[in-house]
ROPA-14258 format. One record per residue (C-alpha): residue in one letter; y, x, z. Coordinates in steps of 0.05 Angstrom, whole numbers, plus 5000, padded with zeros to 4 digits. Layout:
ROPA-14258
['A',[Y,X,Z]]
...
This chain:
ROPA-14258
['X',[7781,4970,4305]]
['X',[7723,4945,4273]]
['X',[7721,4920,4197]]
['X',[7707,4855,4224]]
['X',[7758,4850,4269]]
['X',[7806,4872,4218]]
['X',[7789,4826,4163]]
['X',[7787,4759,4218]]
['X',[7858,4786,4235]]
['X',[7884,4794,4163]]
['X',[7859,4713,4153]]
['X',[7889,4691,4223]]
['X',[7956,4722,4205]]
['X',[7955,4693,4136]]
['X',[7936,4621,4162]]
['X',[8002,4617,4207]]
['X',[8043,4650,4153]]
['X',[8029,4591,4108]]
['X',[8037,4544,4168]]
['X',[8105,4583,4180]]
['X',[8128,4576,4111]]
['X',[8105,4491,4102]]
['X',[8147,4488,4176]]
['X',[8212,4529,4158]]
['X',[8218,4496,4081]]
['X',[8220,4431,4114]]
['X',[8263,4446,4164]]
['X',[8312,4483,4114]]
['X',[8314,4421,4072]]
['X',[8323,4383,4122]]
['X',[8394,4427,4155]]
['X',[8415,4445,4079]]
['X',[8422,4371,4061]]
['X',[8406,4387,3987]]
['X',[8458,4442,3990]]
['X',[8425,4489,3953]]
['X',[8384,4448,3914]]
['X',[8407,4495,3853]]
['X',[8380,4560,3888]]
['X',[8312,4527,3913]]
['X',[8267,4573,3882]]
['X',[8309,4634,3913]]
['X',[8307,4605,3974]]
['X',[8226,4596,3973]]
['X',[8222,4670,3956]]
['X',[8261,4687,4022]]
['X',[8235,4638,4059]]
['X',[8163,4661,4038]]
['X',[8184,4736,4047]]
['X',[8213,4714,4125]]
['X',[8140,4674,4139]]
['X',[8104,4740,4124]]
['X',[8140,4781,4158]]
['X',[8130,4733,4226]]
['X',[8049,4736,4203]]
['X',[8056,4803,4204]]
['X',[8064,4811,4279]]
['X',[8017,4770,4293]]
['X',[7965,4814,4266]]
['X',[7966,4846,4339]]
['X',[7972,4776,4381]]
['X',[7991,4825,4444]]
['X',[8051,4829,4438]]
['X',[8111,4768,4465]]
['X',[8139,4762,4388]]
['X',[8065,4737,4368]]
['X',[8058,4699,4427]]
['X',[8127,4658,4420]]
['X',[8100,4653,4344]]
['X',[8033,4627,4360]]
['X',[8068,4572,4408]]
['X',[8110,4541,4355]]
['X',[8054,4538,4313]]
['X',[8019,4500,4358]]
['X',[8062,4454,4381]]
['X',[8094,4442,4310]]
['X',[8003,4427,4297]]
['X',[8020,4374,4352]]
['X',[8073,4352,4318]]
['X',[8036,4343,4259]]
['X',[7983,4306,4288]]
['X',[8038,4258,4323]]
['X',[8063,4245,4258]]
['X',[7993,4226,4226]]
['X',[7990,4156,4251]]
['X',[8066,4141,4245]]
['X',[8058,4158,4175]]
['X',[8000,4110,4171]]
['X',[8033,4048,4199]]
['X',[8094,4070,4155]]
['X',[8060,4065,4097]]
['X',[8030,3992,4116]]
['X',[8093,3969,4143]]
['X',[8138,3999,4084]]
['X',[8183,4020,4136]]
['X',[8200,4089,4161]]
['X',[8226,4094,4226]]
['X',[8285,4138,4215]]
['X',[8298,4168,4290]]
['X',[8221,4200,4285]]
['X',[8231,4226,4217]]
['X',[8293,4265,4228]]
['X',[8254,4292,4292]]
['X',[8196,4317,4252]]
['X',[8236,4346,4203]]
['X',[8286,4391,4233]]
['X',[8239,4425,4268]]
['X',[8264,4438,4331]]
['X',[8217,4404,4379]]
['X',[8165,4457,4374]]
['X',[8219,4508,4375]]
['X',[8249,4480,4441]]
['X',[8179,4468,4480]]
['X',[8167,4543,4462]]
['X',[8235,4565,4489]]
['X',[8226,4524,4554]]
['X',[8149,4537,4567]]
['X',[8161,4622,4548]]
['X',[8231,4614,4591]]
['X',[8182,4584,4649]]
['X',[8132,4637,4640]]
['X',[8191,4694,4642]]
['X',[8208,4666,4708]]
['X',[8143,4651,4740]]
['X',[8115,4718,4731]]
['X',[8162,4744,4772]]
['X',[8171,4694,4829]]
['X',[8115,4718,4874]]
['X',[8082,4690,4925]]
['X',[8039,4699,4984]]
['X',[7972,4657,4988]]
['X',[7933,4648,5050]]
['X',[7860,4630,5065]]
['X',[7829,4636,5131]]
['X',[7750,4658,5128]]
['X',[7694,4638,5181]]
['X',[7639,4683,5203]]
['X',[7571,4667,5248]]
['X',[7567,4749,5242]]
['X',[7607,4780,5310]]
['X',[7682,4799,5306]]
['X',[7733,4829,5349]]
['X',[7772,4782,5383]]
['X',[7828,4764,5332]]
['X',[7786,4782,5277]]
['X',[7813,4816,5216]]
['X',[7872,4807,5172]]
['X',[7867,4831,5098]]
['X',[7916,4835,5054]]
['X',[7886,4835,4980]]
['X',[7925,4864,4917]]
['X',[7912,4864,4841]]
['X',[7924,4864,4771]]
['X',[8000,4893,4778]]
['X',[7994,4936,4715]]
['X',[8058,4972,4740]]
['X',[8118,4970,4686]]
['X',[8095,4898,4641]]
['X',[8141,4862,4686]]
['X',[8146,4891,4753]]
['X',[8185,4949,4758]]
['X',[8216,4988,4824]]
['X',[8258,4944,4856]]
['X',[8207,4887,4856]]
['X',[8159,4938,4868]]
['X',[8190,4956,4945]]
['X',[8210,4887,4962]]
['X',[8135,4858,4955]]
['X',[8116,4920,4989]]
['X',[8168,4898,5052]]
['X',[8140,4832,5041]]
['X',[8073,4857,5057]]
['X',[8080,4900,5102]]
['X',[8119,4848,5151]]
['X',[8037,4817,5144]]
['X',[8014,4869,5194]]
['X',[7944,4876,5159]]
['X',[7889,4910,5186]]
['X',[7870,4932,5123]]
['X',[7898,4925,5051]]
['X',[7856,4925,4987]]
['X',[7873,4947,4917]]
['X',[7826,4909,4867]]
['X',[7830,4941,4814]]
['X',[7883,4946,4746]]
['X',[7945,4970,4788]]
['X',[7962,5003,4728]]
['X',[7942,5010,4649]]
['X',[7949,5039,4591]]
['X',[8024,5014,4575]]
['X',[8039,5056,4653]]
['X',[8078,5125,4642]]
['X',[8050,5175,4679]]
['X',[8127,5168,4722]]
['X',[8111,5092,4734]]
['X',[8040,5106,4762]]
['X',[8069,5161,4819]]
['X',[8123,5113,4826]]
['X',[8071,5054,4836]]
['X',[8024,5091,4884]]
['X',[8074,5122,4917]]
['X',[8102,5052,4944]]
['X',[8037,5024,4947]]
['X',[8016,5075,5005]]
['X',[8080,5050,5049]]
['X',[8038,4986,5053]]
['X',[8031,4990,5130]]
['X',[7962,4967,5160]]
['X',[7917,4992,5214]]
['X',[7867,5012,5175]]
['X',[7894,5039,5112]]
['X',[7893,5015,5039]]
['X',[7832,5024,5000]]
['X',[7818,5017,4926]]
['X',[7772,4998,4874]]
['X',[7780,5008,4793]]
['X',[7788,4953,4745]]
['X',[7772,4958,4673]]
['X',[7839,4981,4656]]
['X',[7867,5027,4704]]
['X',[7836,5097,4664]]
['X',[7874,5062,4603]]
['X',[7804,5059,4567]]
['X',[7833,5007,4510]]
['X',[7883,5061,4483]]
['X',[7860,5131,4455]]
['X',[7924,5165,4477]]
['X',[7951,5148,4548]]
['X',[8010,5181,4581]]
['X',[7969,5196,4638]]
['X',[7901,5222,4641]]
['X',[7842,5206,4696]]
['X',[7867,5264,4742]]
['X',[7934,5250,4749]]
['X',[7901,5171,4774]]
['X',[7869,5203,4819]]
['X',[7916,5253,4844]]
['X',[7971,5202,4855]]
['X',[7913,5160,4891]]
['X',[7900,5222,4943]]
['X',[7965,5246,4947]]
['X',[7987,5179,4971]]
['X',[7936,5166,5026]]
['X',[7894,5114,4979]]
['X',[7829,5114,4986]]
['X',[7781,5103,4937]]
['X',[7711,5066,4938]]
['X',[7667,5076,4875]]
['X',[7594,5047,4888]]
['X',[7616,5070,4965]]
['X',[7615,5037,5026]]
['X',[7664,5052,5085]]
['X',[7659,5032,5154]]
['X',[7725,5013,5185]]
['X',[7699,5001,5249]]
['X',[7625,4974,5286]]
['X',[7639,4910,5262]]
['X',[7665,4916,5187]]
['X',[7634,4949,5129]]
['X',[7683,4956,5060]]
['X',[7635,4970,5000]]
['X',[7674,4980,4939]]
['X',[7645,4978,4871]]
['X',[7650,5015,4798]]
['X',[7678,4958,4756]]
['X',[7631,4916,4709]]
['X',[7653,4959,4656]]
['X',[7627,5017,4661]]
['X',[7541,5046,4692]]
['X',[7545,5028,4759]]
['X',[7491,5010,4820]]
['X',[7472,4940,4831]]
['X',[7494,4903,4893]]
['X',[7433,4907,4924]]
['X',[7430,4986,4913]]
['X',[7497,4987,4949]]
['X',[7477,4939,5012]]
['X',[7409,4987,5015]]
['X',[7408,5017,5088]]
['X',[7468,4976,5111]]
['X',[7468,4945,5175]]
['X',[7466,4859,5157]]
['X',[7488,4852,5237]]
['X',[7565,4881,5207]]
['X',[7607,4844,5161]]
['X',[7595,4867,5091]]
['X',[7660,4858,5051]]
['X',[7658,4874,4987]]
['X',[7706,4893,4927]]
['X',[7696,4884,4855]]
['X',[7750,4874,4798]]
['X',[7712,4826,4766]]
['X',[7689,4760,4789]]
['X',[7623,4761,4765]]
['X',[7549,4775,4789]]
['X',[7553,4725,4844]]
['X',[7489,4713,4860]]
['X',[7467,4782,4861]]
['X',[7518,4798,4913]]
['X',[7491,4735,4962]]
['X',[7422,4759,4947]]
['X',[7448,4832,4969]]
['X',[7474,4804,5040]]
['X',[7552,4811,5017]]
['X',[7588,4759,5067]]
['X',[7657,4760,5021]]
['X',[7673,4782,4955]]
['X',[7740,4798,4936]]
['X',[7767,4803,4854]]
['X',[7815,4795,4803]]
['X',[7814,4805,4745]]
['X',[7824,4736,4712]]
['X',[7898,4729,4725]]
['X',[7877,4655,4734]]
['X',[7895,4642,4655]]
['X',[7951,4669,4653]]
['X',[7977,4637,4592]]
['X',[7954,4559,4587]]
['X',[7898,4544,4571]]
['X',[7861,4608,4583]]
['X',[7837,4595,4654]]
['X',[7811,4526,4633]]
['X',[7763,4562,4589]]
['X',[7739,4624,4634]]
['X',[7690,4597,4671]]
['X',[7659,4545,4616]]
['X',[7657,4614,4567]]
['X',[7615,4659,4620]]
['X',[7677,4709,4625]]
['X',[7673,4704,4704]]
['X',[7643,4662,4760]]
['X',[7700,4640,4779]]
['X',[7766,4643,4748]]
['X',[7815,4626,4807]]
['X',[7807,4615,4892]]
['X',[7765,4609,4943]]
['X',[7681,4589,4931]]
['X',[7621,4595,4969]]
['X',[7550,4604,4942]]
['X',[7500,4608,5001]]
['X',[7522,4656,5048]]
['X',[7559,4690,5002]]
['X',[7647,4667,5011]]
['X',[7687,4690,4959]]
['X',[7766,4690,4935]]
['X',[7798,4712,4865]]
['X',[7866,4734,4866]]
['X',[7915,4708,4797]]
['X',[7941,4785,4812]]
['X',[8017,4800,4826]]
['X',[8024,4807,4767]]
['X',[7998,4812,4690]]
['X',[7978,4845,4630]]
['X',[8000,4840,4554]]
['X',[8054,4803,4559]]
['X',[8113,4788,4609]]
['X',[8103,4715,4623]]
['X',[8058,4673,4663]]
['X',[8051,4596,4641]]
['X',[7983,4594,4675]]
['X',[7975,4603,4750]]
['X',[8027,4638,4785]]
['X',[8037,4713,4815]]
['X',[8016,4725,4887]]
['X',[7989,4772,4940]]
['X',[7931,4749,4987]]
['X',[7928,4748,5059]]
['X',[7862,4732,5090]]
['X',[7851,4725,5167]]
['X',[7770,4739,5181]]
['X',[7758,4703,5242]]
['X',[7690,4688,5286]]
['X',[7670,4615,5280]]
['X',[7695,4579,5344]]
């Protein structure tokens, strides 16, 4: 990590540890009831030693202790604010309204939103659903058209495990896809080299007509970590071994009306969209894959008729996704757009990364029906 980082960290976690400590004093003098008014200094040194200790984890904020931490902090800073103005009139009207001061003291409110919002996010991370958009075409189609079925961001073993695993699997399969479409981070760098044969392995029962093809995301190589418990080989090998096939800067035909060009995600050298449409026949459907929501217009200019990512995990924890799209970190953060020619859908992923809750946008798999327009 670089000295920057470190230092910017090091502040951060000091900042809420002196939050922490102004927060739990209160609220100790507030439960004690002057109890041990005799032992006050002992109890700052403990409660100091407790508010470091919480800083302390926060020092990596990917992690569910930091992220519980960082909520109460926030919402005890809403508090805070709240109390600004009651304070004011207080002070005019020489009256303190006694309900709200007992409120702001003890200290729970922040502490119960937290417990409620984390409880929600527990739950909605793992209450999947399907979501369904139906795609027009001028370009010819077989009668019927296509059905896709579009996966992502699972990073196998943060909070789905086997059992969830084989019932969305079921669940998908009872789509009767023509083709199914792994965009990218199915696994990461928290996956044991067990959970990613146990991932793929169910993954490649998806049934389809086609088969299930796949495209890298940034962290399925585990290129954040320096030690991984599996290496690029055994990805690979549990990719072949379970019928999976894999699209780097490739296009594959699927039939005389359907071209799949997969991409090499944003992260790392790759060819331009243009590069990859070269030579491709603009009468087909050009469907493309890449992890990342981003380069938009390139991909219209290249002829691309639908773009399919992840990647964002639509926020994931509020207000993240609010600021995706206003910070440049994709082109679109969540859903269906259209730029030109160019149609194009992000999936919130079935899942999500760092932590085991969801408070922003909620887990799914995508089916997509590509018809002809009528």
């Amino acid at each position: 990590m670089p000295v920057v980082s470190i230092i910017i960290s090091i502040v951060c976690a000091l900042l809420i540890g002196s939050f922490l400590y102004l927060f739990l004093m209160r609220a100790f003098l507030f439960w004690s009831a002057g109890r041990f008014a005799h032992r006050l200094n002992y109890v700052r040194v403990v409660i100091a030693a407790v508010s470091l200790c919480l800083a302390a984890c926060c020092l990596n904020l990917f992690n569910i202790t930091a992220l519980i931490l960082l909520h109460i902090v926030v919402f005890a800073l809403a508090v805070e604010l709240i109390n600004l103005p009651i304070r004011a009139v207080a002070h005019k009207t020489k009256r303190t309204p006694e309900a709200w001061n007992k409120i702001y003291k003890c200290g729970l409110v922040p502490v119960l939103i937290t417990a409620l919002l984390i409880s929600y996010g527990y739950w909605n991370i793992r209450n999947v659903k399907e979501t369904y958009y139906t795609v027009y075409t001028e370009k010819t189609l077989p009668a019927g058209g296509y059905r896709i079925l579009l996966i992502a961001d699972l990073h196998y073993g943060n909070a789905v495990h086997l059992e969830e695993l084989q019932e969305y699997c079921s669940r998908m399969s009872e789509e009767n896809a023509d083709l199914v479409v792994l965009c990218g981070d199915l696994v990461d760098e928290s996956t044991t080299r067990a959970e990613l044969e146990e991932a793929f392995q169910q993954l490649g029962t998806i049934k389809s007509k086609y088969g299930v093809f796949y495209v890298f995301g940034n962290h399925d190589k585990a290129n954040y970590r320096n030690t991984s418990d599996y290496t690029e080989e055994d990805l690979r090998s549990a990719l072949r071994e379970n019928g999976i096939t894999v699209l780097e800067d490739t296009a594959y035909e699927i039939d005389p009306n359907l071209t799949l060009i997969g991409r090499k995600d944003r992260s790392e050298l790759r060819e331009s969209a243009d590069a990859l449409a070269d030579g491709l026949d603009q009468e087909k459907f050009l469907l493309m894959l890449d992890h990342q929501p981003q380069e938009y217009v390139e991909a219209e200019a290249a002829g691309i008729d639908l773009l399919l990512s992840g990647h964002t995990h639509a926020g994931q924890i509020w207000p993240a996704g609010l600021l995706i799209e206003p910070l440049g970190f994709a082109d679109s953060c969540y859903g269906y757009t259209q730029i030109g020619s160019l149609q194009t859908i992000v999936t919130s992923g079935i899942s999500a990364w760092g932590y085991p809750v969801r408070t922003e946008g909620r887990s799914e798999f995508v089916v997509i029906d590509l018809l002809e327009q009528p």
